[in-house]
C-alpha positions as CSV (number, residue, x, y, z in Angstrom):
1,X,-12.5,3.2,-12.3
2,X,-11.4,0.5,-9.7
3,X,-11.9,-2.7,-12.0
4,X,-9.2,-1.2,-14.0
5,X,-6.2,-2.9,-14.5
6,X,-3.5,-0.4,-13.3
7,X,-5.7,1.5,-11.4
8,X,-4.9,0.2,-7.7
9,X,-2.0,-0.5,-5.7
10,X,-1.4,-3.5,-4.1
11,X,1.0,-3.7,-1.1
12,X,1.1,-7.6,0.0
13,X,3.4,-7.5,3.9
14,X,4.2,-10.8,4.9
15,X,3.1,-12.4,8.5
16,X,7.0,-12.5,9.4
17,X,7.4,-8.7,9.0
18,X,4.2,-7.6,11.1
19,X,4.5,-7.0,14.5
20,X,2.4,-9.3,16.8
21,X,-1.2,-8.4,17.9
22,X,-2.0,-5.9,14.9
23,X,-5.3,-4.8,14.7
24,X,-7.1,-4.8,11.2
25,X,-9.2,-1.8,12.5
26,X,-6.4,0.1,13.3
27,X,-5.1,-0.9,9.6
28,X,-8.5,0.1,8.2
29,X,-8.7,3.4,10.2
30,X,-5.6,4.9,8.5
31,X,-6.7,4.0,4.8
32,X,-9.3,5.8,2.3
33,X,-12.9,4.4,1.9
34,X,-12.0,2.8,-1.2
35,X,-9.3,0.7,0.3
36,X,-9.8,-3.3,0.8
37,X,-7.4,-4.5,4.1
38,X,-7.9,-8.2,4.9
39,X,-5.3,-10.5,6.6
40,X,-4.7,-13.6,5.0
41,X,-3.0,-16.5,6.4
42,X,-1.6,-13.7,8.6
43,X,-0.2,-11.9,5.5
44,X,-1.5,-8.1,5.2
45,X,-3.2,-7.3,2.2
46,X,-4.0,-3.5,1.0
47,X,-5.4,-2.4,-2.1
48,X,-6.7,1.0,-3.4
49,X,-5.9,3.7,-5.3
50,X,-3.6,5.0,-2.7
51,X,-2.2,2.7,0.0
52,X,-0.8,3.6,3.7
53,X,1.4,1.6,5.7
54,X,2.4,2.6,9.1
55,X,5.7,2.1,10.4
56,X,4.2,0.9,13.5
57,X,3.0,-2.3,11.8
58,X,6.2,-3.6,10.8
59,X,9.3,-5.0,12.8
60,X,12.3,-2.6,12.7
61,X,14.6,-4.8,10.3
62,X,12.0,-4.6,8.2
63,X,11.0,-1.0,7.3
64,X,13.9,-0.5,5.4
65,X,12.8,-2.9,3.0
66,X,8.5,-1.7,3.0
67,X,8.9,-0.9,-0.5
68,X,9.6,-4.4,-1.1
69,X,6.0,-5.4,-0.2
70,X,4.6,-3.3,-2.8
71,X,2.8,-5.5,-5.7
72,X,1.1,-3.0,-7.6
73,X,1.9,0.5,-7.7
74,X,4.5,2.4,-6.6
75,X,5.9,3.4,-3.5
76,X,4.9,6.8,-3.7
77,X,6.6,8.5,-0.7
78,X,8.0,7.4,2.3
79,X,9.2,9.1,5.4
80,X,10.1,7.5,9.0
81,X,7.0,6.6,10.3
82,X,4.7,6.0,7.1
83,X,5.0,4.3,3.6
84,X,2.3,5.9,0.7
85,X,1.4,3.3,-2.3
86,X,-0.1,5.0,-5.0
87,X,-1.7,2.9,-8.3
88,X,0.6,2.9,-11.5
89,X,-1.1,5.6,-13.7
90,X,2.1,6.2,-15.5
91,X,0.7,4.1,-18.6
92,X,-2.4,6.5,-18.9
93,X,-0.7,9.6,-19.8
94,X,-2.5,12.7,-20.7
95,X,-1.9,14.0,-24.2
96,X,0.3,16.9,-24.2
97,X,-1.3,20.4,-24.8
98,X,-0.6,21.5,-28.1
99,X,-0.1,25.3,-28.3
């Protein structure tokens, strides 16, 4: 369920770490159908139920740091050219199988 609390991540990059003339359709082509990108006040926003950053987007000094950017969620993985943001589902554990 996507209205519920917990259930997205949220990766907030700030206009200072972006490189210049990013395109929010090349943003939108590398998430899931679920996932809202908007740029605000030249800030990238993503949010879904699993969030990917490209390393592309963001100046050099920067990508060290990607993980940083991550509001909700978890940095889930990250390798040299990509960052995954999965939502926090660690709070809805499943009840262990009793045997």
């Amino acid at each position: 369920m996507p209205d519920e609390p917990g259930g997205q991540a949220e990766v907030l990059i700030p206009h200072g770490w972006l490189l210049p003339n990013l395109s929010l359709d090349a943003v939108r082509s590398l998430q899931r159908g679920d996932t809202t990108s908007d740029l605000e006040k030249g800030d990238l926003r993503l949010a879904g139920v699993e969030v990917l950053v490209a390393r592309n987007w963001v100046k050099e000094e920067f990508w060290p740091r990607i993980q940083d950017a991550v509001q909700k969620g978890y940095a889930a993985e990250k390798t040299y050219t990509f960052m995954r943001a999965h939502a926090d589902r660690r709070r809805s554990r499943r009840p262990k199988k009793s045997s």
